[in-house]
DRENVO-544026 format. One record per atom (N, C-alpha, C): residue in three letters; y, z, x. Coordinates in steps of 0.2 Angstrom, whole numbers, padded with zeros to 4 digits, always signed. Each point is the difference from the previous one (the first is absolute). Layout:
// DRENVO-544026
ALAYZX/...
This chain:
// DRENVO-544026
UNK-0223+0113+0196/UNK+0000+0006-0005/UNK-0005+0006+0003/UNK+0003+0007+0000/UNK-0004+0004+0003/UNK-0006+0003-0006/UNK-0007+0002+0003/UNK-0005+0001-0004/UNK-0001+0007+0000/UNK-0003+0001-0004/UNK-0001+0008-0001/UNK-0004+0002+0005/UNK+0000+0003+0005/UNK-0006+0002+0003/UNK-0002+0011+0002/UNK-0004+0002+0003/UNK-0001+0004+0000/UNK-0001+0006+0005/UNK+0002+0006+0001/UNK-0001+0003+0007/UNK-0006+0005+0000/UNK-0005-0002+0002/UNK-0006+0006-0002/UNK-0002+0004+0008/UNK-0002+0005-0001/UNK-0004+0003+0004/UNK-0006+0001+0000/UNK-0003+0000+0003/UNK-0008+0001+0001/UNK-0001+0007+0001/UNK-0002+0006-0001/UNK-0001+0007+0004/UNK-0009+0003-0002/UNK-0001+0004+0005/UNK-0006+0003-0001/UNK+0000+0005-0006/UNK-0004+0002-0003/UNK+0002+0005-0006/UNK-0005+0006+0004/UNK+0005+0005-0003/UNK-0004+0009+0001/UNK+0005+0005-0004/UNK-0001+0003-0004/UNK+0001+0004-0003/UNK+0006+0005-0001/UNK+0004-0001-0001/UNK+0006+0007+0003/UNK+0003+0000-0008/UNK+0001+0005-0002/UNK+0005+0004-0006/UNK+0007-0002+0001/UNK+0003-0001-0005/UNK+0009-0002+0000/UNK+0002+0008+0000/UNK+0007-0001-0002/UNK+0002+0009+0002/UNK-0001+0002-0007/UNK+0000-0004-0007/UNK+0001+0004-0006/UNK-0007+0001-0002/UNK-0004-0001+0003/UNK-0008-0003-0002/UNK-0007+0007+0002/UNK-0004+0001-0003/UNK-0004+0006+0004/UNK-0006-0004+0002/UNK-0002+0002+0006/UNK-0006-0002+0004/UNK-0005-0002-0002/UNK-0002-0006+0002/UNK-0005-0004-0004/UNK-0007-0002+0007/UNK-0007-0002-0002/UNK-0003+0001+0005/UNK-0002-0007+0000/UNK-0004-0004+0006/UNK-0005-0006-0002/UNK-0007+0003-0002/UNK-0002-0005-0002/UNK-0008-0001-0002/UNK-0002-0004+0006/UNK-0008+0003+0002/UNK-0002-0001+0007/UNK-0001-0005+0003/UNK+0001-0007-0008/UNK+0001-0006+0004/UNK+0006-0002+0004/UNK+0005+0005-0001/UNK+0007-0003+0000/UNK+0004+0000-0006/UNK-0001-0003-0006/UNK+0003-0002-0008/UNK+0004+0005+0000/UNK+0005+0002-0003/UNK+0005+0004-0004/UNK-0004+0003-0004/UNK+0001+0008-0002/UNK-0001+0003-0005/UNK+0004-0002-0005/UNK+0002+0000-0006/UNK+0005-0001-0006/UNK+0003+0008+0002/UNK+0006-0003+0000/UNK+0004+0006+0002/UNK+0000+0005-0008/UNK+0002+0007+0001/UNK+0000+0004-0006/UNK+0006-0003-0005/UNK+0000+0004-0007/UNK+0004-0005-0002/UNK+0006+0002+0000/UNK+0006-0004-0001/UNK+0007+0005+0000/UNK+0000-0003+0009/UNK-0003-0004+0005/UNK+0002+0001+0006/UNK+0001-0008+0005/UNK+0003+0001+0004/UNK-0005-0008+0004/UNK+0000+0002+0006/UNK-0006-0008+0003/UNK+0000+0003+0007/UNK+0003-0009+0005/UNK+0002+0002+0006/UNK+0003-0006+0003/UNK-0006-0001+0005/UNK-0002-0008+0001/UNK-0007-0002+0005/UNK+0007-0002+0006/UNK+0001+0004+0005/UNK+0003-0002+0005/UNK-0005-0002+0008/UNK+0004-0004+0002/UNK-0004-0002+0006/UNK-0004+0006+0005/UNK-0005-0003+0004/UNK-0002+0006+0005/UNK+0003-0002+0006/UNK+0000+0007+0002/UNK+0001-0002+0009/UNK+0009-0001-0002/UNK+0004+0000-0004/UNK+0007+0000-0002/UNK+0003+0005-0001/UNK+0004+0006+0005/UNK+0004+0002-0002/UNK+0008+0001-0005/UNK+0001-0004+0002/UNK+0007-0004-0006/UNK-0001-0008+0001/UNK-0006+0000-0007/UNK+0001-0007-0003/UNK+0003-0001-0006/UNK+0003-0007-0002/UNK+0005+0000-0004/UNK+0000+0000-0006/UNK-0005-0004-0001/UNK-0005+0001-0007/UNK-0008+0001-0003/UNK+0000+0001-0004/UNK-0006+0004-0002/UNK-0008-0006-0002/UNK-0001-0002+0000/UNK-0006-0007-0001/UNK+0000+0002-0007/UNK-0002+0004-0006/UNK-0002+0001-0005/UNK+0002+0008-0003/UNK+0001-0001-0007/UNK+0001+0009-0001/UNK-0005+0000-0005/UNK-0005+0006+0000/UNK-0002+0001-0008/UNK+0004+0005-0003/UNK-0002-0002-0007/UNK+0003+0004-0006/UNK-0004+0003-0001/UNK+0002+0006-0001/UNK-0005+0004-0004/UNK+0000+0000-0010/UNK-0005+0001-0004/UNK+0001+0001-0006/UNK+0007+0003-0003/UNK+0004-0002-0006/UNK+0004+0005-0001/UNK+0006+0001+0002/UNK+0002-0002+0006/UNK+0004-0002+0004/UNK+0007-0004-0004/UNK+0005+0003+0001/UNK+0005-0001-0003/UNK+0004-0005+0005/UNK+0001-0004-0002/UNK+0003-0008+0005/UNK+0009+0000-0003/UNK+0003-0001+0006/UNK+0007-0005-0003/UNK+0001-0003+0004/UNK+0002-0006-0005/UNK+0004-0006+0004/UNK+0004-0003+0002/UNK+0003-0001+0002/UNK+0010-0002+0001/UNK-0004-0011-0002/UNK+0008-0001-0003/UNK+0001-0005+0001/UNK+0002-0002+0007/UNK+0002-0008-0001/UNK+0003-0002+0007/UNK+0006+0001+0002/UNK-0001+0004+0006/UNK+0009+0003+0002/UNK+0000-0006+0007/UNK+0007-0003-0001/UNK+0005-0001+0005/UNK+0005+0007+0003/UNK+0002-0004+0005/UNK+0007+0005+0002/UNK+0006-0001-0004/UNK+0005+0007-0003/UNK+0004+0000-0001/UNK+0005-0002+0003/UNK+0006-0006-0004/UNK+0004-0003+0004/UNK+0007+0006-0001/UNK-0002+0004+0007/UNK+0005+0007+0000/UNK+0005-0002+0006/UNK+0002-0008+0004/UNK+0003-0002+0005/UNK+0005-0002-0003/UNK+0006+0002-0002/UNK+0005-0004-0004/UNK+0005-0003+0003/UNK+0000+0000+0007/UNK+0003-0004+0007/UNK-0004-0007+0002/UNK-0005-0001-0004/UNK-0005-0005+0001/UNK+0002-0004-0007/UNK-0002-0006-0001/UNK+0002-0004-0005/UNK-0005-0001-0006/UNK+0000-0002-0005/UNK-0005+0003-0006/UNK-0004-0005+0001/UNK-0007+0001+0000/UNK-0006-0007+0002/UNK+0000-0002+0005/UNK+0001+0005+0007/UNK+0000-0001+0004/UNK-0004+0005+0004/UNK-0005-0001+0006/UNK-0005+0004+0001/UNK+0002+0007+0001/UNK+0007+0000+0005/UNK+0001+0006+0002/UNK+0004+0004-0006/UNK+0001-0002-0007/UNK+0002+0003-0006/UNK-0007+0007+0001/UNK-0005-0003+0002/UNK-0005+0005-0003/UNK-0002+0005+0005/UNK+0005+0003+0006/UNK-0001+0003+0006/UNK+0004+0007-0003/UNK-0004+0004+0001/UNK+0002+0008-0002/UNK+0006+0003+0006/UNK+0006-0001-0002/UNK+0003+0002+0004/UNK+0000+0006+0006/UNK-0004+0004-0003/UNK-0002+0006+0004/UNK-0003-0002+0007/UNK-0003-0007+0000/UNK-0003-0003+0005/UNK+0004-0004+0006/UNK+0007+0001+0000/UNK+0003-0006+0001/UNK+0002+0007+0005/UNK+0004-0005+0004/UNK+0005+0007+0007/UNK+0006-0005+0001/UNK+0004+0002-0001/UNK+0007-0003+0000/UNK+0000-0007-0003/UNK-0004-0001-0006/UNK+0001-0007-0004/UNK-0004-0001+0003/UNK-0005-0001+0004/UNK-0007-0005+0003/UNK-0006+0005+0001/UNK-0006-0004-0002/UNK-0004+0002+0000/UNK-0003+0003+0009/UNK-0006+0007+0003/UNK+0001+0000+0005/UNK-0002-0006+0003/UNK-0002+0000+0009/UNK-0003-0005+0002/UNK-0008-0001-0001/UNK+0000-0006+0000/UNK-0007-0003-0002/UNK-0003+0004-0008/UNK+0004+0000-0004/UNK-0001+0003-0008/UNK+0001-0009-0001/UNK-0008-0002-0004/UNK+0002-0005-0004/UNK+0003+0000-0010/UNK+0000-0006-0001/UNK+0005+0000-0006/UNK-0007+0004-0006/UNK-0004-0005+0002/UNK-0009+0004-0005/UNK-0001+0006+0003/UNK+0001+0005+0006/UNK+0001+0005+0001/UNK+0002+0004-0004/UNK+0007+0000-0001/UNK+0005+0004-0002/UNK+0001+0000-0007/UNK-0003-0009-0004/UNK-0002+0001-0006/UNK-0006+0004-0003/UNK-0005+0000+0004/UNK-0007+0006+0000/UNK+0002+0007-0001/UNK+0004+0003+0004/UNK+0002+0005+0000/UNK+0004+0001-0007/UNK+0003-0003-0003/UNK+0004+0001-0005/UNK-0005-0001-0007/UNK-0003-0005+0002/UNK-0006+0001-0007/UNK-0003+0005-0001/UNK-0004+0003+0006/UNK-0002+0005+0001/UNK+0002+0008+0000/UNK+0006-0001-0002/UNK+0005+0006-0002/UNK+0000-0001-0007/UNK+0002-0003-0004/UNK-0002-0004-0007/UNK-0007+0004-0004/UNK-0003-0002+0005/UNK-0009+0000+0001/UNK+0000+0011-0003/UNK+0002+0002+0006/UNK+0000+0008-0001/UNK+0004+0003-0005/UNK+0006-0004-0002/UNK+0004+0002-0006/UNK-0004+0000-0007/UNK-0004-0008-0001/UNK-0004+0000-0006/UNK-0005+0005+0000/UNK-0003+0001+0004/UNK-0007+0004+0002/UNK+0003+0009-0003/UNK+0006+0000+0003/UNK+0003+0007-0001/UNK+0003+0001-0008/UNK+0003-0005-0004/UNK+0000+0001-0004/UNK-0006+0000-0005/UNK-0007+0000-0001/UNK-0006+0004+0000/UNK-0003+0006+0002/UNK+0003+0001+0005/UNK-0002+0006+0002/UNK-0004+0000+0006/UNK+0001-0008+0005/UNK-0006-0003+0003/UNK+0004+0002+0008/UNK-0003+0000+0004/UNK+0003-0003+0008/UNK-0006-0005+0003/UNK+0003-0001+0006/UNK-0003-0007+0004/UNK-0007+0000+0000/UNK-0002+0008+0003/UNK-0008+0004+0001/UNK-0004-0002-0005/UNK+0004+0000-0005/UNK-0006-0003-0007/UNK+0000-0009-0001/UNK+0001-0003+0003/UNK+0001-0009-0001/UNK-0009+0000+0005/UNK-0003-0003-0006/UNK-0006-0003+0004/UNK-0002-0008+0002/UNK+0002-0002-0005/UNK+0003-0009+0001/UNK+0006-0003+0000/UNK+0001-0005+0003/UNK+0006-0004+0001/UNK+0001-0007+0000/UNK+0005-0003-0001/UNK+0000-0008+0000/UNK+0005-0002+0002/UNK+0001-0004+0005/UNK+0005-0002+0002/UNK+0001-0005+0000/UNK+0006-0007-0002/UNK+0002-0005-0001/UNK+0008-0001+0006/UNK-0001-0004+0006/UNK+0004-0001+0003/UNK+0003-0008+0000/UNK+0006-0001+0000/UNK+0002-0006+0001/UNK+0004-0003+0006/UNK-0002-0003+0003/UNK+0005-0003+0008/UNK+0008+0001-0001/UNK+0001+0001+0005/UNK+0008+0002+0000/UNK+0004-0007+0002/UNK+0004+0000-0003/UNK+0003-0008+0001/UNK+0000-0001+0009/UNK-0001-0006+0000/UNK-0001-0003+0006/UNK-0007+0001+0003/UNK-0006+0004-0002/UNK-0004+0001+0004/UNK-0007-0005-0004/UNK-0002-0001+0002/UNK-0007-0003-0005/UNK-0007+0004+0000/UNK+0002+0007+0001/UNK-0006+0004-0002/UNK+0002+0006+0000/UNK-0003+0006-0006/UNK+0004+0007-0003/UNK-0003+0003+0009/UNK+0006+0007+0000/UNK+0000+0004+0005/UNK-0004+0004-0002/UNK-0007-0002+0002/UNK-0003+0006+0000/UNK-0001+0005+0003/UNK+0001+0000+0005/UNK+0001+0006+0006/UNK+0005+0006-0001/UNK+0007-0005-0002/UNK+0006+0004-0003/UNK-0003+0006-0009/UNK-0002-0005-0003/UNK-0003+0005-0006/UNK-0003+0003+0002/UNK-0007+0002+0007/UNK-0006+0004+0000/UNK+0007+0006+0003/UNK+0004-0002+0005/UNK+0003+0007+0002/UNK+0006+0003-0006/UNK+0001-0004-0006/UNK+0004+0006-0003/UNK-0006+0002-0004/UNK-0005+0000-0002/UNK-0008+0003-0004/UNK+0002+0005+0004/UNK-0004+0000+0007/UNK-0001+0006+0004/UNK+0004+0003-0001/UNK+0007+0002+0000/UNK+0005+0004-0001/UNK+0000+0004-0008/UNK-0005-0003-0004/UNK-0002+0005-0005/UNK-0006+0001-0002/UNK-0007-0005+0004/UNK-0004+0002+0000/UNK-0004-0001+0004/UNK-0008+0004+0002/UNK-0004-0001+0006/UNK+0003+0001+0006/UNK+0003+0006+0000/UNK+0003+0002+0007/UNK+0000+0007+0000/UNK-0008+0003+0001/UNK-0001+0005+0001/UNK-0008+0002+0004/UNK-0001+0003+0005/UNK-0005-0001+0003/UNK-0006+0001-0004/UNK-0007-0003-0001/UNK-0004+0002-0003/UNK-0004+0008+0001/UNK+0001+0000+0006/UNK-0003+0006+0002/UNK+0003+0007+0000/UNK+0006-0002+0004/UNK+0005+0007-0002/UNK+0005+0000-0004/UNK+0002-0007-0004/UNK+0002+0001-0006/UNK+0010+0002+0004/UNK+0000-0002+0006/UNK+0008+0000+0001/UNK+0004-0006-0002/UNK+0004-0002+0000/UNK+0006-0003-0001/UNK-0002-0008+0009/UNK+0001-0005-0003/UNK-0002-0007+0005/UNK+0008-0001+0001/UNK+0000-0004+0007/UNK+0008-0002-0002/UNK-0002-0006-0002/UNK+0007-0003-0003/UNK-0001-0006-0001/UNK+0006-0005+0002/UNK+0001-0005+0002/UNK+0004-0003+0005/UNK+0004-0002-0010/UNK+0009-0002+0002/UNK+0004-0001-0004/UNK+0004-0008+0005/UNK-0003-0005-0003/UNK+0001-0005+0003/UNK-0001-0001+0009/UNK+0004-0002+0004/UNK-0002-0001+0007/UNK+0000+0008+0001/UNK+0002+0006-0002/UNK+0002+0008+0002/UNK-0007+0002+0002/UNK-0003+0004+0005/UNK-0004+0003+0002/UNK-0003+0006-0006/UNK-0006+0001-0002/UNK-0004+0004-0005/UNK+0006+0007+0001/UNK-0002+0002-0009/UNK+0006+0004+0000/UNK-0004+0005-0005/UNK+0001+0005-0004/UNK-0003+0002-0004/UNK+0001-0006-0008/UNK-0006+0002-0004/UNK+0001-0004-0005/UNK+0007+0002-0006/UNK+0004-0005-0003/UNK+0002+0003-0004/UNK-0004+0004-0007/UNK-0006+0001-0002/UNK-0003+0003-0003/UNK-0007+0002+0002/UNK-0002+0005+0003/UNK-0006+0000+0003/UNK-0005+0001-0006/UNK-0006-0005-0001/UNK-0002+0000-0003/UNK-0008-0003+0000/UNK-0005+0005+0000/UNK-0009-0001+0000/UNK-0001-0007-0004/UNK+0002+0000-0005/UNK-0004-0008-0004/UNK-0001-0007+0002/UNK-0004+0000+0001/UNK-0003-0009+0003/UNK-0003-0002-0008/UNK+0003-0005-0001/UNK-0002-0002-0009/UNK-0002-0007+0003/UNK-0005-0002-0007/UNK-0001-0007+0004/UNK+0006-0004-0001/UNK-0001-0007+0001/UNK+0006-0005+0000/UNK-0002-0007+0000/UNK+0004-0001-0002/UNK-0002-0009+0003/UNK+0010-0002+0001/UNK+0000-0005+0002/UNK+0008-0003+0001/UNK-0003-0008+0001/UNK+0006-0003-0005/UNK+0000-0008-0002/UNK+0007-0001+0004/UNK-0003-0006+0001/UNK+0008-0005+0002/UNK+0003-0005-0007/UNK+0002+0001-0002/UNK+0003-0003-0008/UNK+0007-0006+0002/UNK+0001-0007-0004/UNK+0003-0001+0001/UNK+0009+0001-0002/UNK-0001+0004-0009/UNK+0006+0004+0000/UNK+0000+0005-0005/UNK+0002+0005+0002/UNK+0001+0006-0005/UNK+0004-0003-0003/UNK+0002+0008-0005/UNK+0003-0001-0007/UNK+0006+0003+0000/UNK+0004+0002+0005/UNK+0009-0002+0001/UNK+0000-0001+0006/UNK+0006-0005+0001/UNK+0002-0003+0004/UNK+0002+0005+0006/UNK-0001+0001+0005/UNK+0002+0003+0004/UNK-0007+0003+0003/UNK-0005+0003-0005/UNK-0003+0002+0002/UNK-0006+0000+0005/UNK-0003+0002+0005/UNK-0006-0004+0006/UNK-0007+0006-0002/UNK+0002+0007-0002/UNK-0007+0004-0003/UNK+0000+0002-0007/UNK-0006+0000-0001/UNK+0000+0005-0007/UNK-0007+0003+0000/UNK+0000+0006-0003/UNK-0007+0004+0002/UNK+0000+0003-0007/UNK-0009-0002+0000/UNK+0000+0005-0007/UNK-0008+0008+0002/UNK+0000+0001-0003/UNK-0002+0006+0001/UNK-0005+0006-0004/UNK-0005+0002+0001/UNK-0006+0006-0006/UNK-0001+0005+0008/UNK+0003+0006-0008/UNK-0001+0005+0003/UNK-0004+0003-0003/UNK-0003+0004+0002/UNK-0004+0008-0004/UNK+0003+0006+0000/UNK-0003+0003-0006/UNK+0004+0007-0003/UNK-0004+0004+0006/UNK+0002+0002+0001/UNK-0004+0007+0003/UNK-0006+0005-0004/UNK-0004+0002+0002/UNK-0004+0003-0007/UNK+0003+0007-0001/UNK-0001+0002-0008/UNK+0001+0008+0001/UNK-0004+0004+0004/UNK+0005+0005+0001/UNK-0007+0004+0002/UNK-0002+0006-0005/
């Protein structure tokens, strides 16, 4: 029976602002300031130009938060059979009926929840920029005995943490075995995260589900 287990990272904290957020300073020991209210700020690794997640975010006071429930991939394959993994493959992803080379199946499903992900957020008023946490539940792909995690971290990239920290350009990011490419959304926010290996979601077919807190932007 597979157990639940967990993919963490370790990183050093130093202080950089997310793109919605206004600059925030430390305290001379190092500590966070309480960010203003209305704002947050992201503790991202030092010495990291494009790291993939953020170690912690503060919230500032007042801060207006939205949630998403847990999204899977829309089953939009209707050449694929119903309860079937590749049901949940966004056909836009495919090139003559198959996925490219070295595109895994929790790839392709990443990509597709993660479209989901932007459509919820947009019908708020929200985009990707403003998502400061994340949680991800991935499940083995038939025949394998452990979730892809490599394949989910590269369709993330593809909407998020693929922007240089410094000069704020566009990172490539590789789309299966294909050479780095530009991201399909180029996008500053490193949210935190955590990712679980789970033994089964809650429709059959599917191997991700991500749920997601964004922040409002503050008025100005």
């Amino acid at each position: 029976m597979r157990t639940i287990s967990s993919r963490r990272k370790t990183l050093l904290a130093v202080v950089v602002t997310t793109a919605v957020v206004a600059p925030v300073a430390a305290l001379a020991d190092g500590r966070l300031k309480e960010p203003r209210p209305g704002t947050t700020v992201s503790m991202l690794p030092a010495g990291q130009d494009n790291p993939a997640i953020a170690e912690g975010v503060a919230i500032g006071r007042n801060t207006a938060i939205y949630k998403t429930s847990g999204l899977g991939p829309a089953g939009r394959n209707a050449a694929a059979p119903a309860g079937s993994e590749g049901r949940y493959i966004d056909p836009v992803d495919l090139v003559g009926g198959e996925l490219p080379p070295g595109v895994t199946i929790t790839e392709a499903q990443g990509l597709n929840v993660l479209r989901r992900i932007g459509e919820n957020l947009a019908r708020v008023g929200l985009s990707y920029e403003d998502v400061i946490t994340m949680r991800v539940f991935l499940q083995n792909p038939a025949g394998q005995d452990r979730m892809d995690f490599a394949g989910w971290n590269r369709a993330y990239r593809q909407f998020f943490a693929n922007t240089s920290v410094s000069t704020g350009a566009p990172v490539g990011v590789p789309l299966g075995s294909a050479p780095p490419a530009p991201p399909m959304v180029a996008n500053p926010a490193r949210p935190s995260r955590f990712a679980l290996e789970v033994e089964n979601l809650p429709v059959i077919g599917w191997l991700v589900e991500v749920e997601v807190d964004a922040a409002f932007p503050a008025k100005e």
